[in-house]
C-alpha positions in Angstrom: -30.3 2.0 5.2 -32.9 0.0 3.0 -35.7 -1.0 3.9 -37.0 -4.2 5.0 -32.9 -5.3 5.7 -32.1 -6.3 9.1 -32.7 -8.7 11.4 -36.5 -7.8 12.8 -37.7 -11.4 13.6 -34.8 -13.4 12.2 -35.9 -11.4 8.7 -33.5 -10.3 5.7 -33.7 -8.9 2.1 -33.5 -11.2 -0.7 -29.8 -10.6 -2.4 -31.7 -10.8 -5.8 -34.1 -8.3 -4.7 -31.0 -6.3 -3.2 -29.2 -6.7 -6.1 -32.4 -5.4 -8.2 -33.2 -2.2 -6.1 -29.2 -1.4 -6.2 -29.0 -1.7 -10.0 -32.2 0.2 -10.4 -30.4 3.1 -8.0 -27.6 2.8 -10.3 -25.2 1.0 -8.2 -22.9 -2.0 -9.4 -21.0 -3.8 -7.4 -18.6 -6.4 -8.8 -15.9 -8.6 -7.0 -12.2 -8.5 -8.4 -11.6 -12.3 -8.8 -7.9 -14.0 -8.0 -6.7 -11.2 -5.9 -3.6 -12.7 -4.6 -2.5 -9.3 -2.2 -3.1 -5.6 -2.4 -0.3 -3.3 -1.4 -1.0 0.3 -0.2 2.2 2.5 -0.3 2.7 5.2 1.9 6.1 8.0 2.4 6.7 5.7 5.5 5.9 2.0 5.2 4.1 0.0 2.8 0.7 -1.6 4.0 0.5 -5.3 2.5 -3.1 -7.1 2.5 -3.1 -11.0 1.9 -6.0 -13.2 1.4 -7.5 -10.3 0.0 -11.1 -9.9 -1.3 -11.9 -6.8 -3.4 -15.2 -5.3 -4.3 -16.2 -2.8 -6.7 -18.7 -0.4 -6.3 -19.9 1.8 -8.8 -22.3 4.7 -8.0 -22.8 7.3 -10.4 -19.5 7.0 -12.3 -17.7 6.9 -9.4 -15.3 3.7 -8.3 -15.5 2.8 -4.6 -12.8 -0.5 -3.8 -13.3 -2.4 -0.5 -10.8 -4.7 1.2 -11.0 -7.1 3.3 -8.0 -8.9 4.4 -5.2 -10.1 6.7 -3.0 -6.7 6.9 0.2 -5.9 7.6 2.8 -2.9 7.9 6.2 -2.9 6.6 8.9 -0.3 7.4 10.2 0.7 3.4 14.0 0.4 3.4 15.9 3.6 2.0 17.2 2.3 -1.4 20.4 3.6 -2.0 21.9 3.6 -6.0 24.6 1.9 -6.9 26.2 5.2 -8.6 26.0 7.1 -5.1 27.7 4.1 -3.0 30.5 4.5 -5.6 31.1 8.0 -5.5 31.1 8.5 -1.2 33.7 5.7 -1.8 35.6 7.6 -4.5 35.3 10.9 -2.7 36.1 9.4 0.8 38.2 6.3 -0.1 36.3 4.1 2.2 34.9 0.3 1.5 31.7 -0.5 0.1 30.5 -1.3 3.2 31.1 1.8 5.1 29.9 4.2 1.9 26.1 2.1 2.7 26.1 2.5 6.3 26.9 6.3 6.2 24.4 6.9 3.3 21.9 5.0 5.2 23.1 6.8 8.6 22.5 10.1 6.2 19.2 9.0 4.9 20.9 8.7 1.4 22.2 12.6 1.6 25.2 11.9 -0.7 27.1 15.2 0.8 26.4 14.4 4.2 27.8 11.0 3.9 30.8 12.3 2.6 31.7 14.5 5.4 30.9 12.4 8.4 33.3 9.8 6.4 35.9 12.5 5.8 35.9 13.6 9.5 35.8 10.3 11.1 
């Protein structure tokens, strides 16, 4: 990558004189201080990274982020609005309870709900 980095005999490049051929490439890198977590959000599942630490590099205009940290994945949860519990329980008569559980059995498809309520 650049030269004279590596470990040939136990040797290494200087960090100020890495830092000094970087800058003079016109790279900047830069550490995001007090990161507490970072949380990556996907359709399925959200990725959570604690003791996170965050560099930014800079090439050319161009923002590159590196983590490094402890991850995890979580499953999201459907959230299902108030409004919609209360109308499958308007439409079907049904508790509060059982208007959740069929919009989450319906993956929040309000019409759906309704009918496997009304023909249960």
């Amino acid at each position: 990558m650049f030269p004279g980095m590596g470990g040939i005999g136990g040797r290494g490049m200087n960090p100020a004189k890495m830092k000094q051929m970087m800058k003079q490439m016109g790279i900047d890198v830069k550490e995001l201080k007090d990161v507490q977590e970072v949380v990556i959000k996907t359709a399925d599942s959200n990725i959570i990274i604690e003791n996170a630490n965050v560099s930014i590099m800079t090439v050319q205009g161009s923002e590159t982020y590196q983590i490094v940290g402890d991850a995890k994945e979580v499953p999201k949860e459907l959230e299902i609005p108030a409004e919609d519990i209360k109308l499958v329980m308007e439409q079907t008569g049904v508790s509060e309870d059982e208007a959740r559980k069929a919009l989450q059995n319906s993956n929040g498809d309000l019409a759906e709900a309704i009918v496997a309520l009304s023909s249960a």
